[in-house]
C-alpha positions in Angstrom: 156.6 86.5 137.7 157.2 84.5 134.5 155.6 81.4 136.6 152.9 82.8 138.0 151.6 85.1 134.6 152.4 88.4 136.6 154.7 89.4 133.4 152.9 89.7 131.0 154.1 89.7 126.7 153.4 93.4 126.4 156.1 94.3 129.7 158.7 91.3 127.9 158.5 93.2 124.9 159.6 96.6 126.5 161.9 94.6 128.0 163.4 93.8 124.6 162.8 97.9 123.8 164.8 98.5 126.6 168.2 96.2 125.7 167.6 96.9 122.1 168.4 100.6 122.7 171.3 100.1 124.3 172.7 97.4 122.6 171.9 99.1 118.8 172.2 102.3 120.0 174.6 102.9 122.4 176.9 99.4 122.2 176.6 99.1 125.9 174.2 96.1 127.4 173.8 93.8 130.5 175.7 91.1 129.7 173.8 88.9 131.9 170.0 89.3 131.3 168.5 87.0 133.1 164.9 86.4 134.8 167.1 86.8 138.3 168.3 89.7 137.5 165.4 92.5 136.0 163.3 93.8 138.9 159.7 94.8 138.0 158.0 97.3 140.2 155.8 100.5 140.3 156.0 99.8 136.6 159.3 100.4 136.3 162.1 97.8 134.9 165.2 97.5 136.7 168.7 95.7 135.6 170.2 94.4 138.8 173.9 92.5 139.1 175.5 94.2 136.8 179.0 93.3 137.2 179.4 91.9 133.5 178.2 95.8 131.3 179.4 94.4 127.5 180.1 96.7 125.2 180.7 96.2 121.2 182.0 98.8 118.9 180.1 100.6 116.0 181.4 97.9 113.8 179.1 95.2 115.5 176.2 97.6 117.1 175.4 98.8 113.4 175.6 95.8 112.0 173.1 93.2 114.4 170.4 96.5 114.1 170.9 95.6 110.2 171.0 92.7 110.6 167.9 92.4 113.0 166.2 94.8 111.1 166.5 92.5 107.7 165.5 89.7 110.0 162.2 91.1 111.2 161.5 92.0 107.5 162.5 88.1 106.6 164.8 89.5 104.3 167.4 87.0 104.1 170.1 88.2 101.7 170.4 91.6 103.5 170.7 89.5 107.3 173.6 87.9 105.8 175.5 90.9 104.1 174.6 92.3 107.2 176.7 89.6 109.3 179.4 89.8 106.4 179.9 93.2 107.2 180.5 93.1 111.3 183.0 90.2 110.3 186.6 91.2 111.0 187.4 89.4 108.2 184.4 89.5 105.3 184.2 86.9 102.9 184.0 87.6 99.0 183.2 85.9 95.6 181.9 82.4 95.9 183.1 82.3 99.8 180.6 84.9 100.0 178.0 83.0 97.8 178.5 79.5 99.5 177.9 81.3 103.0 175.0 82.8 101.5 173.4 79.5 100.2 174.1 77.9 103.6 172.6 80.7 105.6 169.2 80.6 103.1 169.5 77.0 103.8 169.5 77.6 107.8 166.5 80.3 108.3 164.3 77.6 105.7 161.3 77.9 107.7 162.1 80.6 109.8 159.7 82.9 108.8 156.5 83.5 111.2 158.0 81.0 113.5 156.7 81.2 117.2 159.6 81.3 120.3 158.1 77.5 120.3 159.1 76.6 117.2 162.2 78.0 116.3 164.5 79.6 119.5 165.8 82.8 118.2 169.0 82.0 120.3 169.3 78.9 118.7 169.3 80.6 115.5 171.9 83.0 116.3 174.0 80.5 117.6 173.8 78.6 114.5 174.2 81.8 112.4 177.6 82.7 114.0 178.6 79.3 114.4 178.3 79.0 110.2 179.8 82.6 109.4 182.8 81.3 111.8 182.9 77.9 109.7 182.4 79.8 106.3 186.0 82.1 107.6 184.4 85.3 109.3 186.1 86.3 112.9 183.9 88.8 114.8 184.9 91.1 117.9 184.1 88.8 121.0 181.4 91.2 122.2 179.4 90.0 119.7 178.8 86.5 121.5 177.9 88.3 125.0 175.2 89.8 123.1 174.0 86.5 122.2 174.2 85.0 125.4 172.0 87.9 126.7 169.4 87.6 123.9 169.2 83.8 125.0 168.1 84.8 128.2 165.6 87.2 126.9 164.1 84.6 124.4 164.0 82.3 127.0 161.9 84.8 129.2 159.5 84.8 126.4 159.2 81.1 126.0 158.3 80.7 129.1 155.6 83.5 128.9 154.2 83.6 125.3 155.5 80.2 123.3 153.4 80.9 120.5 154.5 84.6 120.3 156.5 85.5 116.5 159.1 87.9 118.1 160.8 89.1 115.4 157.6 90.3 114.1 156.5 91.9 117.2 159.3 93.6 118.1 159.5 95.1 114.2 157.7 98.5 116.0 161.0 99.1 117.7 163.0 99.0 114.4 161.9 102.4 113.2 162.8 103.9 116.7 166.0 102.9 116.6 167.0 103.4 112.8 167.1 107.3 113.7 169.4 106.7 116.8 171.5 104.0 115.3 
């Protein structure tokens, strides 16, 4: 459907509603959230093979809605205290500050970015990949969720590149502030 322009943006995006609830507000997502594996019919969504259902703690569910919510507001300082905080192990004083200046550093740019231009999943990787460098440890659910967001920002590269996620799927945040 992605190939042929069936799915359209607008269904993608409730796509994202749909694993943004559970994954902010219940901790509980498809861990595998491919094209392959969501079913679209009598405009319903379906989540198929799900033999790998991750689940994170409060810890880490809280702390990507913050830290999603600071990133659809491009509000960089708060995205990393956010990421600080689900660290097992958060980093103070100039560690803190360092991480801080790298992370400013890495979403340069970021800001109004189409899926073309900057992957989301890309960024993520490279977000937890520095907090890991700058000394932060982080419950291993937290990398299933990544791996399933990659999937979905994938979906929407291939059906909108020029689409700025982050700010259309700001509509959400709201929603899920009272539930989180």
């Amino acid at each position: 459907m992605l190939e042929t322009g069936e799915l359209g943006y607008d269904r993608l995006l409730e796509l994202f509603h749909l694993h943004g609830f559970y994954m902010f507000c219940t901790g509980t997502f498809h861990g595998d959230m491919h094209p392959g594996n969501v079913l679209l019919g009598r405009e319903k969504l379906w989540f198929i093979d799900t033999g790998y259902i991750g689940q994170v703690g409060p810890k880490i569910r809280r702390g990507l809605f913050e830290f999603f919510a600071a990133l659809s507001e491009y509000d960089y300082p708060r995205c990393a205290a956010a990421l600080n905080r689900m660290s097992e192990r958060e980093l103070a004083g100039p560690a803190f500050d360092t991480f801080q200046a790298h992370f400013l550093e890495l979403y340069a740019g970021f800001a109004g970015a189409t899926v073309a231009q900057v992957s989301l999943t890309r960024q993520m990787m490279q977000t937890i990949k520095l907090g890991v460098h700058s000394g932060m440890t982080f419950e291993k659910g937290i990398f299933a969720i990544i791996r399933s967001l990659m999937y979905l920002d994938g979906m929407v590269l291939r059906c909108k590149p020029d689409a700025v996620l982050l700010r259309d799927m700001r509509r959400f945040i709201s929603e899920f502030e009272k539930l989180v």
